[in-house]
N, C-alpha and C positions, 0 to 999 in steps of 0.2 A: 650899737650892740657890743657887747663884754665878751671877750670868752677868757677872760683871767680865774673864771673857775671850772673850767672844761676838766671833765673828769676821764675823756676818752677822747683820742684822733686813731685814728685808721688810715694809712699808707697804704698806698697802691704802689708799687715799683713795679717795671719792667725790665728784666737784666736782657744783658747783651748774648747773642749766643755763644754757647761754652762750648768744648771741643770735646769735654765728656758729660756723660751725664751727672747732676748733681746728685749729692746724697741726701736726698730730702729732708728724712727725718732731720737729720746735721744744721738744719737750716734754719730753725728757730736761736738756737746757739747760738749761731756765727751771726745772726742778724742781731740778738740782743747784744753780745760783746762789742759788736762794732759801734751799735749806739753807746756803750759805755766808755769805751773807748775815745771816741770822734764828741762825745757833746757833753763835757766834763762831768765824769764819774756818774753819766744818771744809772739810776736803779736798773738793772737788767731783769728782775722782777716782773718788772712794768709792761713787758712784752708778755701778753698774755695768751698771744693766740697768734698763730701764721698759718696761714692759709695759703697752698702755690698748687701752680697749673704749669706744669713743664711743655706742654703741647705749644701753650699761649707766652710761655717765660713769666709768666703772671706769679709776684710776690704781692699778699696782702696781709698786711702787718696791725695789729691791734695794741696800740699802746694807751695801758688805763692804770689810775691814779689810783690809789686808794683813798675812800674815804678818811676825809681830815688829814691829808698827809698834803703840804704847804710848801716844802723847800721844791718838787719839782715843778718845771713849767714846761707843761707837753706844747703848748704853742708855739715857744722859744724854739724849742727841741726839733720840733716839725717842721720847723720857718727855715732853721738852717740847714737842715738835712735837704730840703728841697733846695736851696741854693746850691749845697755842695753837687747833687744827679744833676742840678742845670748847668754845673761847670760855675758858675758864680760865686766861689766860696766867699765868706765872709771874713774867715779866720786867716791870721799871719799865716799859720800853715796849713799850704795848698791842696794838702791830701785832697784824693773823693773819698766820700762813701764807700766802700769797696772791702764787705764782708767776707771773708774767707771761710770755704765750706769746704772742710776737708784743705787738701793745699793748694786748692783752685782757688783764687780772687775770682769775686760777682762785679764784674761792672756794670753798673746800672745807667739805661740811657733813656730811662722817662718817671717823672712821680706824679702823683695825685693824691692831697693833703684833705681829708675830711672831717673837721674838725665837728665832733658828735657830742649834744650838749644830752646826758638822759633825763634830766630832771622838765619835764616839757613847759611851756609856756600857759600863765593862769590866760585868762581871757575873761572878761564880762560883759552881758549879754547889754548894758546901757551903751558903750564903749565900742565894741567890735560885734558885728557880724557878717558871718557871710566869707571872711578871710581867716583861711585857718594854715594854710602851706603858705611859706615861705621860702623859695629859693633862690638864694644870690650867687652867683659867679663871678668870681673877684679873681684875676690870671687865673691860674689850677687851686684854686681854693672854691670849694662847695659849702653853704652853709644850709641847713636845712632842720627847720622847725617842724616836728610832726602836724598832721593835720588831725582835725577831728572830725572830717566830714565823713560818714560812710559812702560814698563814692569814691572820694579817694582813698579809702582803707581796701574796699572791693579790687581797684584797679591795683594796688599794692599786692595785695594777694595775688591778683592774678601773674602780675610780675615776677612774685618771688618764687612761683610753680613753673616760669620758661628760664628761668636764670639758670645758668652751667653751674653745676657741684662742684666746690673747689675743695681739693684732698687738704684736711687740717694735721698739723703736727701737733 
């Protein structure tokens, strides 16, 4: 499996507890500079959507590509950010992650890297039947194929109507 052409990953962080409250809105900002920052010059663009739950510490981050644009690699990008929250950095310099919101530093002490391919999988009926979900767990990396069974779209739905509403910036 490829994902040399992934046009979206999605970040889960969990930050550490802070001793004020964050400035929410502030928080798309400070998490896009920080990736421009920290994983050489990427687009700050590309943060398209953050989603946080201050109850949970829950940041969930949407970094996407635009169509036909080639010099970024959200994979690369993803790989090492999660090294840097696991303490693992890969880079001579040891910095973390560690977005600045307001003049609070975020230190972050968990990620979850989901690397979201949209363009879905052909399938033909001489070939494949019967397997339409694919999910692999590889450390904190998910990878996951839509399905086309209507049972699992049913069970989908039903899931995405008890999932918590997470406030978007």
């Amino acid at each position: 499996m490829s994902f040399s052409f992934l046009q979206l990953v999605r970040i889960q962080l969990t930050h550490k507890p802070v001793t004020t409250p964050l400035n929410a809105p502030n928080l798309k900002a400070a998490i896009a500079d920080a990736i421009h920052k920290r994983y050489d010059n990427f687009n700050k663009d590309m943060v398209e959507e953050v989603q946080y739950d201050p109850d949970a510490r829950l940041i969930v981050v949407d970094v996407k590509k635009p169509m036909g644009e080639r010099k970024s690699d959200l994979t690369n990008m993803a790989y090492y950010m999660e090294k840097d929250v696991k303490m693992l950095p890969l880079f001579k310099n040891q910095d973390k992650f560690e977005p600045t919101v307001g003049s609070q530093k975020l230190e972050m002490e968990n990620i979850l890297v989901y690397y979201v391919d949209e363009k879905a999988p052909t399938f033909t009926t001489d070939r494949a039947s019967g397997v339409f979900l694919t999910l692999r767990h590889s450390h904190s990396h998910w990878y996951l194929l839509p399905a086309a069974s209507q049972s699992f779209r049913s069970a989908t739905e039903k899931n995405k109507s008890e999932t918590k509403e997470l406030k978007t910036y």
